[in-house]
N, CA and C of each residue as an Amber inpcrd file, in Angstrom:
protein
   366
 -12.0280000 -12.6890000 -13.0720000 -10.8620000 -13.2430000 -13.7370000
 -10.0130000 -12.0960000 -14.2700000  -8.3410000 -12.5060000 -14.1650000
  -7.6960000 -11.1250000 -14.6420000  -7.3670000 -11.4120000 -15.8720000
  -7.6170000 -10.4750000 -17.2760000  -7.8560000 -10.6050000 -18.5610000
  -5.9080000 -10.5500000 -18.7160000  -5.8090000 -10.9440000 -19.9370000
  -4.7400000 -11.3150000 -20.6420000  -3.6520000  -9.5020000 -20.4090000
  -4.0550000  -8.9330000 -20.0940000  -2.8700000  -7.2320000 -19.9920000
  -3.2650000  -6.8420000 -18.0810000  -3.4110000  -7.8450000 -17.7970000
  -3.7440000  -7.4960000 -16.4200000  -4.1090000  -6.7010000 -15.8290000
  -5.1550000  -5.9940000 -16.9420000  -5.5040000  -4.6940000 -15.7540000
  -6.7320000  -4.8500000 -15.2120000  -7.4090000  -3.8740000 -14.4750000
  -8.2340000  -3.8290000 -13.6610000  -9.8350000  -3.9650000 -14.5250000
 -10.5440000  -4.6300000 -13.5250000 -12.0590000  -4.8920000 -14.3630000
 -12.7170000  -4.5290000 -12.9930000 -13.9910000  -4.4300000 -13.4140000
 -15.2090000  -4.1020000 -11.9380000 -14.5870000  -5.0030000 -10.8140000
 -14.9670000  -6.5460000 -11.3880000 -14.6190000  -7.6530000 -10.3630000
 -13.7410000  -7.0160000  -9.8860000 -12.5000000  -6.8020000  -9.8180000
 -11.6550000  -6.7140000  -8.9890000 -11.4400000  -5.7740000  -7.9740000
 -11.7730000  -4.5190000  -8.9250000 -12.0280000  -3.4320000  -7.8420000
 -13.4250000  -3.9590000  -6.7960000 -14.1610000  -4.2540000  -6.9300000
 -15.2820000  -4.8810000  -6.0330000 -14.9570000  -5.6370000  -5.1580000
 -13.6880000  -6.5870000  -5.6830000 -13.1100000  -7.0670000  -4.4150000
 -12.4140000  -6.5490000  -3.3600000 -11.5900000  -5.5860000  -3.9620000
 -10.6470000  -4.7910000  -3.2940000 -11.9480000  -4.1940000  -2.0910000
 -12.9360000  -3.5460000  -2.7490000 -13.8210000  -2.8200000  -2.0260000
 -14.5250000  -3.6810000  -0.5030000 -14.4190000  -5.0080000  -1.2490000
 -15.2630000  -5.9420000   0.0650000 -14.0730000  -6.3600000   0.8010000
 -12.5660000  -6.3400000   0.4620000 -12.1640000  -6.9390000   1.3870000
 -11.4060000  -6.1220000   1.9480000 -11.4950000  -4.5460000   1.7510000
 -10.7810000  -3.1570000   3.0180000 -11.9020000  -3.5320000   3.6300000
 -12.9180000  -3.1630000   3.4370000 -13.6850000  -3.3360000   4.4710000
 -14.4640000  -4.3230000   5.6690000 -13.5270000  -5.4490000   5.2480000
 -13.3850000  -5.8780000   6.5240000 -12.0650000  -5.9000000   7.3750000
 -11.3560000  -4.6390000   7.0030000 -10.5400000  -4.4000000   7.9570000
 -10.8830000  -2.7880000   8.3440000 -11.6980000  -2.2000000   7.6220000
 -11.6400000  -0.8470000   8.1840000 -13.4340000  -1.0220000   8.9060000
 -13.4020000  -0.3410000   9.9740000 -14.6270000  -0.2380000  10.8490000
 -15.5700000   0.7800000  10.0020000 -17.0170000   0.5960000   9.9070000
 -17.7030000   1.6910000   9.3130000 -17.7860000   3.0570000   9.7980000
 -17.0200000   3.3110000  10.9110000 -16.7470000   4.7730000  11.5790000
 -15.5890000   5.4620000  10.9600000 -14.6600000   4.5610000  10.6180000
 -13.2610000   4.3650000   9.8590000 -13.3950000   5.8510000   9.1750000
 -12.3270000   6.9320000   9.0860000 -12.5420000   7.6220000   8.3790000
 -10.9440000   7.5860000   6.8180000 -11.3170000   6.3080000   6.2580000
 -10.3490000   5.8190000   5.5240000  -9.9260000   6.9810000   4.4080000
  -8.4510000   6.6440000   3.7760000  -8.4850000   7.3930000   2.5960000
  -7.9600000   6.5820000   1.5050000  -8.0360000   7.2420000   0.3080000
  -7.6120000   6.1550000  -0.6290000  -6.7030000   6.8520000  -1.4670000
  -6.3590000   6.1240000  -2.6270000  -5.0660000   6.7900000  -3.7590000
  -5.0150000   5.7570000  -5.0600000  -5.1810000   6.6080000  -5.8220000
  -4.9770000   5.6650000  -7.1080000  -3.8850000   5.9560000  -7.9070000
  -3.0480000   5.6900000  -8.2230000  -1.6890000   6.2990000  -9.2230000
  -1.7370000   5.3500000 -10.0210000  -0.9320000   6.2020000 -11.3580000
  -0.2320000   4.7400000 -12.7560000   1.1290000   5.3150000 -11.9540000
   1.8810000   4.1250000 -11.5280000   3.3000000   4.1280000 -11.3250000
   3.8230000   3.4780000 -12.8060000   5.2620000   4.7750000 -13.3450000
   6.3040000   4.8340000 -14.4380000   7.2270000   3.3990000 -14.3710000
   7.2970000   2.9840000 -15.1930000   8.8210000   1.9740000 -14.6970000
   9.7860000   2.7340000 -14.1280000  10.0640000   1.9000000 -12.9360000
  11.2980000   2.4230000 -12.7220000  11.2530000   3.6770000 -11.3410000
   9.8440000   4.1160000 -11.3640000   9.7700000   4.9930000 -10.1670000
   9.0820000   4.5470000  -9.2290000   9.1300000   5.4140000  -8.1660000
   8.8900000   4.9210000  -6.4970000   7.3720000   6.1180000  -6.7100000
   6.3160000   5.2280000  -5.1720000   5.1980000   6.1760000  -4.9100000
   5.4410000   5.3860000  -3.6680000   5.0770000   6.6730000  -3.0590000
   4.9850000   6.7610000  -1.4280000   4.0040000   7.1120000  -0.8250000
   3.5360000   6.5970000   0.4770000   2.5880000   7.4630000   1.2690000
   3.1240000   7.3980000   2.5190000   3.5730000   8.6820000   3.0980000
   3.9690000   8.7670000   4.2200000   2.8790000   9.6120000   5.4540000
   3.0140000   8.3650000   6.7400000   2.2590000   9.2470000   7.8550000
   2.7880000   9.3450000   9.1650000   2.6650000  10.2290000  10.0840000
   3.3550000   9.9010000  11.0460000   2.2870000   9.2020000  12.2160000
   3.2760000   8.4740000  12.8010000   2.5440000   7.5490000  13.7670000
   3.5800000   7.1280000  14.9340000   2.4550000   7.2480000  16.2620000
   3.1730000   6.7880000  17.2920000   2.7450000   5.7320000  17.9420000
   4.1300000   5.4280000  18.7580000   4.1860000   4.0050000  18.8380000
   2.9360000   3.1850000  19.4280000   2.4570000   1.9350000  18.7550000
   1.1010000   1.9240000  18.9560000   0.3170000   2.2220000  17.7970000
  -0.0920000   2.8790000  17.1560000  -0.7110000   3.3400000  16.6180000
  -1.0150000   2.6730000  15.3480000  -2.3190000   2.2970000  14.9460000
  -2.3710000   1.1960000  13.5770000  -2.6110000   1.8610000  12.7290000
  -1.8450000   1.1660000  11.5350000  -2.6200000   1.4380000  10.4070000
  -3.0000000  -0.0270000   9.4880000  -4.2530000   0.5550000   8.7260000
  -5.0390000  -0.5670000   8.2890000  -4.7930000  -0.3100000   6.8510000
  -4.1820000  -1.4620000   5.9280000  -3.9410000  -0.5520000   4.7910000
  -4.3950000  -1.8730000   3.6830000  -4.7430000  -1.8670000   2.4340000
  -5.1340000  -2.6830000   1.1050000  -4.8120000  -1.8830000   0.3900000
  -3.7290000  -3.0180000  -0.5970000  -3.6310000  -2.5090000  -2.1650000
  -4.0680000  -3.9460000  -3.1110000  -4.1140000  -2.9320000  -4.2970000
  -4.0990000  -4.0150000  -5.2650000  -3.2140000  -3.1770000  -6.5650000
  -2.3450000  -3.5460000  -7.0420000  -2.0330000  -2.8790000  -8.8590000
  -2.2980000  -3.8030000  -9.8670000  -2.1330000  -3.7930000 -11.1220000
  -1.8790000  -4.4480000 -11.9890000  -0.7210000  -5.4500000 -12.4320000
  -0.1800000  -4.8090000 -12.1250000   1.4410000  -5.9730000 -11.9590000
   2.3380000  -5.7780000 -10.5210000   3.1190000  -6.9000000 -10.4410000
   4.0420000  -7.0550000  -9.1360000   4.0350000  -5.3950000  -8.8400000
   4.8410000  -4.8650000  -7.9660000   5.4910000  -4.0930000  -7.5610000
   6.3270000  -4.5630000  -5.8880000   7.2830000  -3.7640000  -5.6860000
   7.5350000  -4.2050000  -4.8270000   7.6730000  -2.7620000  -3.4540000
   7.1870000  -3.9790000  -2.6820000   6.1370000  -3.4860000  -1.6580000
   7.3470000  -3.1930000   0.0870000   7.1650000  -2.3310000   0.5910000
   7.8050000  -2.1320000   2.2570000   6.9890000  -0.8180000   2.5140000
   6.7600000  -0.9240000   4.2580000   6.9710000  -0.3280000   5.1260000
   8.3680000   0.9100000   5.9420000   8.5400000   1.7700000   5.5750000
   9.5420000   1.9960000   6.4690000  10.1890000   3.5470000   6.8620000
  10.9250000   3.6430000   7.7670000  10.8180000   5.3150000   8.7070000
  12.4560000   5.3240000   8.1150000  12.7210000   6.5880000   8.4500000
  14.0790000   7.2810000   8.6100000  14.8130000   7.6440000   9.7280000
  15.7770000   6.7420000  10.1900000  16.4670000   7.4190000  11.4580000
  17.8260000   7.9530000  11.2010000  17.5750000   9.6430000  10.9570000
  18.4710000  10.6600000  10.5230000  18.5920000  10.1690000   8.7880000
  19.7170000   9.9630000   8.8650000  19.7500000   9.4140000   6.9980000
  20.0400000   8.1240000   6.9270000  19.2950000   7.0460000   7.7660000
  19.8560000   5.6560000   7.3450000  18.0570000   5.5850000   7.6420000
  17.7790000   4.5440000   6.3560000  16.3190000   4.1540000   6.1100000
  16.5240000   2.8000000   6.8650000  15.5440000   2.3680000   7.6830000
  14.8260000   1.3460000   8.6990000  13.3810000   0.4890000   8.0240000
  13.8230000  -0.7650000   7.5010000  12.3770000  -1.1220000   7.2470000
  11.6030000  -1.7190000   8.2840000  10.0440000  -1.2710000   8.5050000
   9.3120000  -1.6860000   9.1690000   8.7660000  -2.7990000   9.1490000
   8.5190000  -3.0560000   7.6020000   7.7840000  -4.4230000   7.2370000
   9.3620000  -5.1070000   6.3700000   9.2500000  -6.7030000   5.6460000
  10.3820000  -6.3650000   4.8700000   9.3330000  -6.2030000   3.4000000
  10.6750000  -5.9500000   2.3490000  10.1990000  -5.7320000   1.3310000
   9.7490000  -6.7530000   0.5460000   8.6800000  -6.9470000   0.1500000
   8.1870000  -8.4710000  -1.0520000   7.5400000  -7.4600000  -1.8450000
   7.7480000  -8.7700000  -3.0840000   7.1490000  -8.4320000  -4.2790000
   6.1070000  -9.1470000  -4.5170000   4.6860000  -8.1690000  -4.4960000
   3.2170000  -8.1310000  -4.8070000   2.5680000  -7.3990000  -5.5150000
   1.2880000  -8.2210000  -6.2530000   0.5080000  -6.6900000  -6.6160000
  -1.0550000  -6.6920000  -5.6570000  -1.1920000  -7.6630000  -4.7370000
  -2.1370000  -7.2650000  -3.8400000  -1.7000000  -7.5470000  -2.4560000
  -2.0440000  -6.6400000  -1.3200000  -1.9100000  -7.1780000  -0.0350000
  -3.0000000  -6.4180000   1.0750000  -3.0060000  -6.7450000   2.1980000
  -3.7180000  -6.1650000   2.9770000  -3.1560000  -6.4430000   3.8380000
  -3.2750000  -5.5870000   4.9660000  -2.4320000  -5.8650000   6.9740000
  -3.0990000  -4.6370000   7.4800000  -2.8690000  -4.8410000   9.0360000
  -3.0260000  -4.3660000  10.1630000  -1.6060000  -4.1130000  10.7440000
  -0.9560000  -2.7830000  10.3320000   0.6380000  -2.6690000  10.6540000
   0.2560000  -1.7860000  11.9940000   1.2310000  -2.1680000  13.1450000
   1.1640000  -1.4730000  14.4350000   2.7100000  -1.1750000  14.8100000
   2.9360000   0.5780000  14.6690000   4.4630000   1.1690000  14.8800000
   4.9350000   1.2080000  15.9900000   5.9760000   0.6200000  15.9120000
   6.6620000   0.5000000  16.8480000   7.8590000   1.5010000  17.2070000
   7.9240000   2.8060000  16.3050000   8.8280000   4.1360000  16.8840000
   7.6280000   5.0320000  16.5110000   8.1210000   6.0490000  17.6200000
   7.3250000   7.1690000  17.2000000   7.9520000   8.1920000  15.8130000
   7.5100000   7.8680000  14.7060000   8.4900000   8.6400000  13.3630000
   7.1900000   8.6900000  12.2330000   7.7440000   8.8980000  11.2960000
   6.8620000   9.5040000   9.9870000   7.2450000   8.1420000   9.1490000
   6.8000000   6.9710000   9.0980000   6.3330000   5.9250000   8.4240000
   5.7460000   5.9880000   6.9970000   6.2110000   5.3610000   6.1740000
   6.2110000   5.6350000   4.7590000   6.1050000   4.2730000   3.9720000
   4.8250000   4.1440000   3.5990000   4.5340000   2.9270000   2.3420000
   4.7770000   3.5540000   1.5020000   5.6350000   2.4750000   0.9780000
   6.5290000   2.4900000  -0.7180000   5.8870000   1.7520000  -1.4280000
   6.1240000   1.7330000  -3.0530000   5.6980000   1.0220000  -3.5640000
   6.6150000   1.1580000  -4.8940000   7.7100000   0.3090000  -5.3340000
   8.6010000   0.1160000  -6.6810000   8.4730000  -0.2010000  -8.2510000
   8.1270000   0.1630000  -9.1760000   7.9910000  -0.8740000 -10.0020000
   8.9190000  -0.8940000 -10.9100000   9.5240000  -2.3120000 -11.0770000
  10.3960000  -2.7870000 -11.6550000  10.0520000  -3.1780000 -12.7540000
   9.0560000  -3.1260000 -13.3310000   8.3700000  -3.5810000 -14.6970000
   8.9290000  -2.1860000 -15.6080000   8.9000000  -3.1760000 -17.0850000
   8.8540000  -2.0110000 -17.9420000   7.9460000  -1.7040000 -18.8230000
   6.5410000  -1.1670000 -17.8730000   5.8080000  -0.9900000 -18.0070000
   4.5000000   0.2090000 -17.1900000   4.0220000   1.0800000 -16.9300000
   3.3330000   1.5290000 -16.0110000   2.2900000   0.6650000 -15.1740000
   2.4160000   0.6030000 -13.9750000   1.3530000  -0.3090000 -13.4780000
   0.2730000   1.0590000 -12.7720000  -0.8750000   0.2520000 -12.9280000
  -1.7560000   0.9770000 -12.0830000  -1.7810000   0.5670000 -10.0870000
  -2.3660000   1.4750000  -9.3910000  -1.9590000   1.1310000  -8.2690000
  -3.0880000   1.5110000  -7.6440000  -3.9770000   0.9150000  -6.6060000
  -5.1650000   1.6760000  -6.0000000  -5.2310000   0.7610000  -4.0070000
  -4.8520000   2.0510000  -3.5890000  -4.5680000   2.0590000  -2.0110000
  -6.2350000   2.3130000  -1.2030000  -6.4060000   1.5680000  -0.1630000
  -6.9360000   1.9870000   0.6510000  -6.3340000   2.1140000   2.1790000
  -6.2640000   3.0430000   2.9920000  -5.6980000   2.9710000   4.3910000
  -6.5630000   4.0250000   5.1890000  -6.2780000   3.6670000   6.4650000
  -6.3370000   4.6250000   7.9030000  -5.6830000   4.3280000   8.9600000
  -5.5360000   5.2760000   9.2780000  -4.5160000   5.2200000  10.7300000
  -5.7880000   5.3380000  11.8580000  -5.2070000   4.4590000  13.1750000
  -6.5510000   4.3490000  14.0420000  -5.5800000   4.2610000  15.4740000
Protein backbone atom coordinates (compact mmCIF):
# COMPACT_ATOMS: atom_id res chain seq x y z
CA UNK A 1 0.00 0.00 0.00
CA UNK A 2 1.31 3.58 -0.88
CA UNK A 3 1.48 5.52 2.57
CA UNK A 4 -0.06 9.00 2.81
CA UNK A 5 3.58 11.17 1.19
CA UNK A 6 3.84 8.61 -1.44
CA UNK A 7 7.00 7.44 -1.20
CA UNK A 8 8.61 4.32 -1.65
CA UNK A 9 8.32 1.22 0.92
CA UNK A 10 9.98 -2.44 0.39
CA UNK A 11 6.55 -3.54 -1.16
CA UNK A 12 6.96 -1.53 -3.87
CA UNK A 13 10.34 -1.66 -4.76
CA UNK A 14 9.78 -5.62 -4.64
CA UNK A 15 7.35 -5.10 -7.07
CA UNK A 16 9.15 -3.08 -9.35
CA UNK A 17 11.85 -5.92 -8.89
CA UNK A 18 9.31 -8.88 -9.88
CA UNK A 19 7.81 -7.17 -12.56
CA UNK A 20 11.35 -5.96 -14.77
CA UNK A 21 11.92 -9.15 -14.55
CA UNK A 22 9.58 -10.50 -16.40
CA UNK A 23 10.55 -8.49 -19.12
CA UNK A 24 14.26 -8.71 -18.85
CA UNK A 25 15.73 -12.40 -19.66
CA UNK A 26 18.11 -13.77 -16.84
CA UNK A 27 21.12 -13.39 -19.36
CA UNK A 28 19.83 -9.71 -19.62
CA UNK A 29 22.71 -7.63 -18.80
CA UNK A 30 20.23 -4.79 -17.39
CA UNK A 31 21.10 -1.41 -15.85
CA UNK A 32 19.41 0.64 -13.48
CA UNK A 33 19.20 4.47 -12.08
CA UNK A 34 17.77 5.96 -9.21
CA UNK A 35 17.50 9.90 -9.06
CA UNK A 36 15.35 12.52 -6.70
CA UNK A 37 14.14 14.63 -9.71
CA UNK A 38 13.90 18.85 -8.56
CA UNK A 39 10.57 20.43 -9.53
CA UNK A 40 10.66 21.62 -12.50
CA UNK A 41 13.72 19.66 -14.00
CA UNK A 42 14.18 17.09 -16.72
CA UNK A 43 16.33 13.49 -16.26
CA UNK A 44 17.26 11.72 -19.17
CA UNK A 45 18.70 8.53 -20.30
CA UNK A 46 19.96 8.52 -23.58
CA UNK A 47 21.12 5.39 -25.87
CA UNK A 48 21.82 4.87 -29.19
CA UNK A 49 19.96 2.30 -31.06
CA UNK A 50 19.41 0.90 -34.40
CA UNK A 51 16.63 0.34 -36.17
CA UNK A 52 15.27 -2.77 -34.66
CA UNK A 53 16.81 -2.80 -31.76
CA UNK A 54 14.79 -3.17 -28.24
CA UNK A 55 14.79 -1.75 -25.39
CA UNK A 56 13.15 -3.18 -22.29
CA UNK A 57 12.61 -0.52 -19.82
CA UNK A 58 10.44 -0.17 -15.98
CA UNK A 59 9.99 2.75 -13.93
CA UNK A 60 8.34 3.56 -10.98
CA UNK A 61 8.68 7.34 -8.95
CA UNK A 62 6.83 8.66 -6.29
CA UNK A 63 4.64 11.08 -7.95
CA UNK A 64 3.31 11.60 -11.67
CA UNK A 65 6.03 12.71 -13.84
CA UNK A 66 5.74 13.03 -17.22
CA UNK A 67 7.03 10.45 -19.27
CA UNK A 68 8.36 10.21 -23.53
CA UNK A 69 10.56 8.50 -25.63
CA UNK A 70 12.40 10.52 -28.15
CA UNK A 71 15.57 11.23 -30.82
CA UNK A 72 16.78 14.46 -32.43
CA UNK A 73 16.68 15.07 -36.10
CA UNK A 74 19.32 17.96 -36.39
CA UNK A 75 17.51 20.49 -33.97
CA UNK A 76 13.87 19.55 -34.22
CA UNK A 77 13.04 16.86 -31.32
CA UNK A 78 10.86 13.68 -32.73
CA UNK A 79 8.84 11.79 -30.17
CA UNK A 80 9.12 8.14 -30.26
CA UNK A 81 6.60 7.19 -27.75
CA UNK A 82 3.94 10.10 -26.97
CA UNK A 83 4.26 11.85 -23.84
CA UNK A 84 1.80 10.73 -20.69
CA UNK A 85 1.76 11.47 -17.39
CA UNK A 86 2.83 8.51 -14.95
CA UNK A 87 4.64 7.47 -12.06
CA UNK A 88 4.90 3.75 -13.11
CA UNK A 89 5.29 2.07 -16.51
CA UNK A 90 6.93 -0.71 -18.22
CA UNK A 91 7.32 -1.56 -22.33
CA UNK A 92 9.20 -3.30 -24.82
CA UNK A 93 10.13 -0.08 -27.14
CA UNK A 94 11.53 -1.25 -30.70
CA UNK A 95 13.45 1.89 -32.82
CA UNK A 96 12.51 2.60 -35.61
CA UNK A 97 15.60 5.23 -36.83
CA UNK A 98 18.90 4.51 -36.43
CA UNK A 99 19.73 7.73 -33.75
CA UNK A 100 20.60 8.24 -30.04
CA UNK A 101 17.08 7.76 -28.32
CA UNK A 102 16.49 9.41 -25.09
CA UNK A 103 13.98 8.59 -22.09
CA UNK A 104 12.85 11.68 -20.44
CA UNK A 105 11.33 12.06 -17.53
CA UNK A 106 9.55 15.84 -16.28
CA UNK A 107 8.41 16.75 -13.08
CA UNK A 108 5.88 19.15 -12.82
CA UNK A 109 5.26 18.78 -9.15
CA UNK A 110 6.38 21.16 -6.64
CA UNK A 111 8.01 18.88 -5.07
CA UNK A 112 11.17 16.39 -5.61
CA UNK A 113 10.03 13.05 -6.75
CA UNK A 114 12.07 10.05 -6.41
CA UNK A 115 12.62 8.02 -9.61
CA UNK A 116 14.03 4.33 -9.96
CA UNK A 117 14.65 2.94 -13.71
CA UNK A 118 15.33 -0.38 -14.81
CA UNK A 119 16.37 -0.98 -18.69
CA UNK A 120 18.44 -2.89 -21.44
CA UNK A 121 18.90 -2.63 -24.81
CA UNK A 122 18.79 -6.18 -26.62
Amino acid sequence: MINSDKSFDMKQIAILIICSSMFFPASARERTDSISVKPDEVHQICLPLEFGRKLDYAFMSSRDLAFNIHYFNGDNMTYATPEKSTHDHAELFTAMEDREHCMMWKNNNDRSVKLNVIYNVR
